[in-house]
KOLLO-485871 format. One record per residue: residue in one letter; x, y, z of N, C-alpha, C, O in turn. Coordinates in steps of 0.02 Angstrom, whole numbers, plus 50000, padded with zeros to 5 digits. Each point is the difference from the previous one (the first is absolute). Example, Ala and Ser with C-alpha at 12.3 -4.5 7.8 and 13.67 -1.06 7.14 Angstrom:
BEGIN
A506604971650390499555005950000500455006050000500524999950033/S499305005449931500425005950003499615005550037500255005550008/
//
This chain:
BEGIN
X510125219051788499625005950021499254998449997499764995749964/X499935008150076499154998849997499675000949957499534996549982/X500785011449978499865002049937500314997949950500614999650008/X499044997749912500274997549960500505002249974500365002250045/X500004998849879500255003049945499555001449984499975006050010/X499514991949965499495002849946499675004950049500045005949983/X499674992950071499625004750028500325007250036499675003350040/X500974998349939500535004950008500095004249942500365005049997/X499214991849947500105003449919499945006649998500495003749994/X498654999450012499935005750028500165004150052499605004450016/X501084994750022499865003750056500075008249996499815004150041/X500474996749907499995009150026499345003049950500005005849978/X499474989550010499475001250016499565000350061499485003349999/X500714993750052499654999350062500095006550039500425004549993/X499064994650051499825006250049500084997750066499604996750033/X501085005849985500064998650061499595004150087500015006150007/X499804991250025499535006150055500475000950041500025005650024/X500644988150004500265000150060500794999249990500384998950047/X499855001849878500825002250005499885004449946499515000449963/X501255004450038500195002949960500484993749958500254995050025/X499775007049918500384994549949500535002949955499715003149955/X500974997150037500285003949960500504995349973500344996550038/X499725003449903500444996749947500625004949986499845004949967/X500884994950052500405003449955500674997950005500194996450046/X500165005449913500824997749997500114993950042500295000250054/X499334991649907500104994650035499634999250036499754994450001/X500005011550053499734997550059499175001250004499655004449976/X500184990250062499205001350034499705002250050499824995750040/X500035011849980500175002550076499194999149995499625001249953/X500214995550130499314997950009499965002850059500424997750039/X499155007449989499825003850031499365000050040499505002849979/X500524994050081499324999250055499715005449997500275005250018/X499344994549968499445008449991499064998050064499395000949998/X500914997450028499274999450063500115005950062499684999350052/X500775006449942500115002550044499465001550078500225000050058/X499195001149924499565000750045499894994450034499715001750051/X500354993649949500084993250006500684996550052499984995650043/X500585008349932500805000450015500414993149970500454996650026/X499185003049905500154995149960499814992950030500324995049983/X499265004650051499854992450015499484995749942499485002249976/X500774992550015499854997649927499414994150019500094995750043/X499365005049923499514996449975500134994949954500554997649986/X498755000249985499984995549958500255003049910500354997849954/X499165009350059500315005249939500625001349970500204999149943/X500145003950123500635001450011500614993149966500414999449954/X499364997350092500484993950007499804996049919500554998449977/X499035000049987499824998549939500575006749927500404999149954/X499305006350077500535004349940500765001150030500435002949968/X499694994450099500724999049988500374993549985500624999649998/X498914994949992500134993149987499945002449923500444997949961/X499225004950022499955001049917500505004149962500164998749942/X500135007550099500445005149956500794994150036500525001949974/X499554993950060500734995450014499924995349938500524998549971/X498814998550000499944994549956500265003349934500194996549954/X499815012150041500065001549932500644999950015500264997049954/X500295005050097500635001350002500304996249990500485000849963/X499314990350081500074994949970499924996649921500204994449983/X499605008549993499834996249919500235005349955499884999549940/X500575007850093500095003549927500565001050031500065001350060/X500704997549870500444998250000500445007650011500565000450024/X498915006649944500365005350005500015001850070500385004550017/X499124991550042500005002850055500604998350037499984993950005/X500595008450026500654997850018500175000150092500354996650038/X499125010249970499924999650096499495002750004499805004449961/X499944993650083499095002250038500435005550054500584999550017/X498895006250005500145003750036499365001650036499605004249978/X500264990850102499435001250046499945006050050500344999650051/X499375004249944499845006350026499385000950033499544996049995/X500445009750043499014999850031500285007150012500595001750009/X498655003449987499815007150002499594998650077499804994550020/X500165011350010499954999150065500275000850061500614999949995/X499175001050068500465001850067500314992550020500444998950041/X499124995149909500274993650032500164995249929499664998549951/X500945000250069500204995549924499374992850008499695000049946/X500064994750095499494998650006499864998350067500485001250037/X499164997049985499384998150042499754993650018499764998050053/X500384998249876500104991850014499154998949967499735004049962/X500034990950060499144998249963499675004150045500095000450060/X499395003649891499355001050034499534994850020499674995949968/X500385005150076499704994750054499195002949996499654995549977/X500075008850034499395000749980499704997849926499434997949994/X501035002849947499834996649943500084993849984499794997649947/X500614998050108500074995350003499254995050022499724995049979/X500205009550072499564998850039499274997849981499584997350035/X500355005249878499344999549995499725008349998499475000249971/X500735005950051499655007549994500095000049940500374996549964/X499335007150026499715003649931500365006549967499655005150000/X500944995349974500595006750001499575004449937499614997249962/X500515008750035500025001649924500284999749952500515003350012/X499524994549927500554998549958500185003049965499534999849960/X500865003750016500235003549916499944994649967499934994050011/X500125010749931499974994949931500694996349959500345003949967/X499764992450033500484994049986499604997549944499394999649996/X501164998349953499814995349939500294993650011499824995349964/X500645003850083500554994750017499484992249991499554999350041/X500504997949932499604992449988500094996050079500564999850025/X498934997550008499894995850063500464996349981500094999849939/X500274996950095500554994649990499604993350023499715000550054/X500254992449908499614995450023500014998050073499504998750033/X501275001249992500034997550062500215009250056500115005949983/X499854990950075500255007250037500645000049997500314994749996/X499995011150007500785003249999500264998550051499735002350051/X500894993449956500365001250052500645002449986500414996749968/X499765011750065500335001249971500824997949998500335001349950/X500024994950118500534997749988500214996049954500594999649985/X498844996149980500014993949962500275006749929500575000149977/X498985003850005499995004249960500815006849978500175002449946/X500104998550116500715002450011500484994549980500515001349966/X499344992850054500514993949992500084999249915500524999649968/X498945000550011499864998649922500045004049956499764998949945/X500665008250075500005005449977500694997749937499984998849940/X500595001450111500574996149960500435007049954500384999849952/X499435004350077500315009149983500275002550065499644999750050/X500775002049952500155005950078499675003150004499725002049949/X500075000850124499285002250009500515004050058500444997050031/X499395010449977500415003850061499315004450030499625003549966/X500344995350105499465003250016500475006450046500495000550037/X498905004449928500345007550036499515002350044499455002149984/X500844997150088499605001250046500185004850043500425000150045/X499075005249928500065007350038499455001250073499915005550028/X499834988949988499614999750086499994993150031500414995550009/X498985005550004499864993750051499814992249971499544999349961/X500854995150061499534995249954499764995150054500414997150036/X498965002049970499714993650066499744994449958499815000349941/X500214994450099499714994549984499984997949934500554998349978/X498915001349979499994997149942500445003349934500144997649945/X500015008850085500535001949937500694998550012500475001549963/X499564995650090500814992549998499864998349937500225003249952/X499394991550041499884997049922500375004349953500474998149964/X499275008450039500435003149906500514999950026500394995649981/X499825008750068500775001050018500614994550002500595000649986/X498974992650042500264992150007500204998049932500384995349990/X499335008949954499774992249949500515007349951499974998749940/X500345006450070500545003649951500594997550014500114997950056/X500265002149907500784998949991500355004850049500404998250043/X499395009549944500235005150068499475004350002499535001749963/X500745000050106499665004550012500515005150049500434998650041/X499255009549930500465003550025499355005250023499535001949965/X500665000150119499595004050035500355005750020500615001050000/X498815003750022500355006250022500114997250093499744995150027/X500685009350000500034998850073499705000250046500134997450054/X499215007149925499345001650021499374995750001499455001750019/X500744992049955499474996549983500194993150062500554998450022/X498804998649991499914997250048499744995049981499685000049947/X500414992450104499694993049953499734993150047500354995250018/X498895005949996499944995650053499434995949958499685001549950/X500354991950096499204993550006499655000550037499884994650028/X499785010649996499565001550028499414992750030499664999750051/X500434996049899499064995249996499854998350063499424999550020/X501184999250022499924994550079499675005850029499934998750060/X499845006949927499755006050044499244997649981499575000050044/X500324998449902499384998349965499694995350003499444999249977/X501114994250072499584995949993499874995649927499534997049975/X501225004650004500284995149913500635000249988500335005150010/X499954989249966500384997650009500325004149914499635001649954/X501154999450046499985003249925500454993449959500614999349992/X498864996849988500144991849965500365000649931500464996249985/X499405006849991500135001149921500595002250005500504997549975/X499455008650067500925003250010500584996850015500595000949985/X499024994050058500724995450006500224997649951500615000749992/X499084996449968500324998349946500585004849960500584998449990/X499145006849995500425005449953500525001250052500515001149967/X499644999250097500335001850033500504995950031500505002250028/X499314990149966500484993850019500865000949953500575000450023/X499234999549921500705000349966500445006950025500604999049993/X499245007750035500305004550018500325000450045500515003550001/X499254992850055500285002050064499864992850041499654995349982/X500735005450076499794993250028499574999450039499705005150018/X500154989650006499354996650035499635003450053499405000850009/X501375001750043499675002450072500045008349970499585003650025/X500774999049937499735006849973499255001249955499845005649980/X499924990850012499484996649975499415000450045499555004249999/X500544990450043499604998050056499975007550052499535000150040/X500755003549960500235005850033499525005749976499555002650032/X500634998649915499415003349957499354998950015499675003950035/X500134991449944499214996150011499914999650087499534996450019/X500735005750015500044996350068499855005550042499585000050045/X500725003949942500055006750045499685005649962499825005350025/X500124992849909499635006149977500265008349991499765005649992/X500824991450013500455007350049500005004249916499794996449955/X500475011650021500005003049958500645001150002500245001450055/X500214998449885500825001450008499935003449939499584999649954/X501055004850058500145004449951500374997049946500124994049989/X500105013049968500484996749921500374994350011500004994249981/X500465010850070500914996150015499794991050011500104995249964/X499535005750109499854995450006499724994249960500144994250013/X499445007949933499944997249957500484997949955500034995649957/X500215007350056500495000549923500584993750052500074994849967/X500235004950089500184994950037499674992849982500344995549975/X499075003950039499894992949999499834995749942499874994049998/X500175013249926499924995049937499465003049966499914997849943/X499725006550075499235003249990500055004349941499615000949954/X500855001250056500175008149937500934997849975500444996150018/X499505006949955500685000149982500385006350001500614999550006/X499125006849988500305007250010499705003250017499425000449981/X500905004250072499675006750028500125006849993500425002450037/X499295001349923500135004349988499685006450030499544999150040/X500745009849940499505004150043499415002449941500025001949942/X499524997050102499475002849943500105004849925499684999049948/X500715005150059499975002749958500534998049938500035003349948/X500374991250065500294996149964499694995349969500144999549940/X499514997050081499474996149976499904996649948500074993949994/X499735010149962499754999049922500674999949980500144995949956/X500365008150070500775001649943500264992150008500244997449950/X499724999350107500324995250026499844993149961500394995649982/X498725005050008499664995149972500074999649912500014995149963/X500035012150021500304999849913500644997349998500114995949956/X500325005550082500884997050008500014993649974500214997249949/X499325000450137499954990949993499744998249910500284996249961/X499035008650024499774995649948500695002649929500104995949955/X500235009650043500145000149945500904992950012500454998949959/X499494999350086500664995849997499554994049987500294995549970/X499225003650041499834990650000499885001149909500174996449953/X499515009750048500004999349911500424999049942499834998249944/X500975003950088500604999549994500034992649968500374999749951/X499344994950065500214992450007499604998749946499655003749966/X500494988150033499684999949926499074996450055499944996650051/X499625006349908499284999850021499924990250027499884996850051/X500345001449849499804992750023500354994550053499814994650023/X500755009349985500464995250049499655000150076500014995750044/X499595012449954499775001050058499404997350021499804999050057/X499864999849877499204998550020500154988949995499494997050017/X500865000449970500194994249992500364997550078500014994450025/X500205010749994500285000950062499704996850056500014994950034/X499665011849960499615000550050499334991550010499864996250047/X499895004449880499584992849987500544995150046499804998750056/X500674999249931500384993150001499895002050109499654996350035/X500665008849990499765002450060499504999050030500054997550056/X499365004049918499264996050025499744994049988499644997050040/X500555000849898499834989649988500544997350032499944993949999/X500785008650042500354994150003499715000550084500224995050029/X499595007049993499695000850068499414990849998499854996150045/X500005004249886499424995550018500414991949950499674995849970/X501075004550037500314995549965500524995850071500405001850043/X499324992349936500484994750043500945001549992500225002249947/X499944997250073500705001350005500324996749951500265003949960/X499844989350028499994994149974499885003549920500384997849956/X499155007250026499905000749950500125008349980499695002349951/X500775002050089499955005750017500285001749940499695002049951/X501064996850054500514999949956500004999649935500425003049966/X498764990349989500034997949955499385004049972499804998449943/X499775008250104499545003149979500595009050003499815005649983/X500654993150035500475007249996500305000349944500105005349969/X500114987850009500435000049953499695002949932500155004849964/X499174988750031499435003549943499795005650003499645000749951/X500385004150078499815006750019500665003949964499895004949965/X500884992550047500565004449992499954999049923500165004449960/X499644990350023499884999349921499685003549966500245003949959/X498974994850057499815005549988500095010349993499835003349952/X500404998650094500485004749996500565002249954500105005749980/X500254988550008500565000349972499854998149925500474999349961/X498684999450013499724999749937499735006549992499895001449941/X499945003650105499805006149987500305007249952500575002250008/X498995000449947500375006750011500525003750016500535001349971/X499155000650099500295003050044500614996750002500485003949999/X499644990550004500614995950024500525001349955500575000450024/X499325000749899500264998549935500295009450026500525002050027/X499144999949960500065010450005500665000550063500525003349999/X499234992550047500515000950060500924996849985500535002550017/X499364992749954500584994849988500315007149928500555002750001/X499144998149968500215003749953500315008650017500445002449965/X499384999950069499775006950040500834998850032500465004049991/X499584990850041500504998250056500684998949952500495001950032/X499654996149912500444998049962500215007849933500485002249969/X498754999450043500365008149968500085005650054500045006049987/X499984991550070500105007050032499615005049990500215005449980/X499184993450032499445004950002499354999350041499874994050006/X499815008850016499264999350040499644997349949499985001749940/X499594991550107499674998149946499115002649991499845003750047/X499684995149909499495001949989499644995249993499964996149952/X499635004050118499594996149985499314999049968499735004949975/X499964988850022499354999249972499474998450039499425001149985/X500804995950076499594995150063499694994949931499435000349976/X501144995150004499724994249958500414994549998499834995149967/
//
């Protein structure tokens, strides 16, 4: 992660300007709050959501992230005028500059928690990235999902990335190409979302998902998911002999001991995420 352990110590001291932040039963619901804006994320923005994923990442009670945005538009993608060099007004944020800039797929990848984004509108361009970089995502039917950039005269580079492992090449190239805007279903067809729901189901649908992944044991999940993103960058040749050390690990855990035990008395087990 970009953000340390140590520099995650204080966080529910910090003052967030551009999410809502809520800690409860396991979960971390992080909430795009730029509405006037239609959640399109800055340097601000994009820094305190690289920062509240680093705490989810490094604290063991956190078990699922839950990505949300307030607003007529779930996002908007980069402000391109703040990109640009203009001069925005800022709220006040305590969030610490991160040494290097945020990128946020790198930052979703390294999360290593299930991450379910609940998307109640529109998402363009650069908010692929959050939506790309969750485990699921479940939308209402009403919500709509295009790459606009080739209209702009930019190419959407970064997205490909988050978006290569989902879907294939010429659905891909298709996207970026035509620029075209498709709805849920459609989305939900080529790999983009994973459920569609009607708006007013929504939230019921997205507590469902999170209270079953919580169901599982935490560390099997967050070990999981890790072995999922490093074996991507592991020779084949050596795939097997970095899975195996991983199943070990696991099977030295906690969680592992609670589960094996849980399973032999016939009972739900309780976990620790340890």
């Amino acid at each position: 992660m970009l953000y340390t352990e140590e520099q995650i110590q204080n966080f529910k001291e910090q003052t967030f300007a551009y999410l809502i932040v809520e800690e409860k039963d396991n979960t971390l619901s992080i909430t795009l709050n730029r509405p006037e804006k239609r959640n399109a994320f800055h340097m601000p923005l994009a820094n305190e959501l690289a920062y509240a994923l680093a705490y989810a990442h490094y604290t063991n009670d956190i078990w699922v992230v839950v990505l949300k945005a307030n607003g007529p538009t779930f996002c908007a993608g980069a402000d391109l005028k703040a990109f640009g060099g203009e001069i925005t007004s800022e709220e006040v944020s305590s969030i610490p500059v991160p040494k290097e800039l945020v990128k946020l797929g790198d930052e979703f990848n390294g999360l290593h928690k299930p991450c379910i984004a609940q998307v109640h509108a529109d998402v363009y361009a650069g908010g692929f990235l959050m939506i790309g970089g969750c485990t699921h995502v479940i939308a209402a039917d009403t919500a709509k999902f295009g790459l606009p950039e080739v209209k702009r005269g930019i190419w959407p580079f970064q997205v490909m990335a988050t978006l290569e492992p989902l879907m294939s090449s010429r659905q891909l190239l298709d996207l970026c190409l035509r620029a075209k805007t498709i709805d849920a279903q459609e989305a939900r067809n080529i790999g983009l979302i994973t459920e569609v729901v009607k708006p007013e189901e929504l939230e019921n649908a997205v507590q469902v998902l999170a209270a079953e992944i919580k169901e599982q044991s935490p560390t099997a999940v967050r070990l999981g998911l890790k072995a999922f993103q490093e074996m991507k960058n592991i020779t084949t040749d050596e795939k097997h002999n970095y899975l195996h050390s991983m199943l070990m690990r696991c099977l030295s855990s906690k969680d592992a001991a609670e589960g094996l035990t849980a399973f032999k008395e016939k009972r739900k087990p309780i976990w620790k995420g340890e």
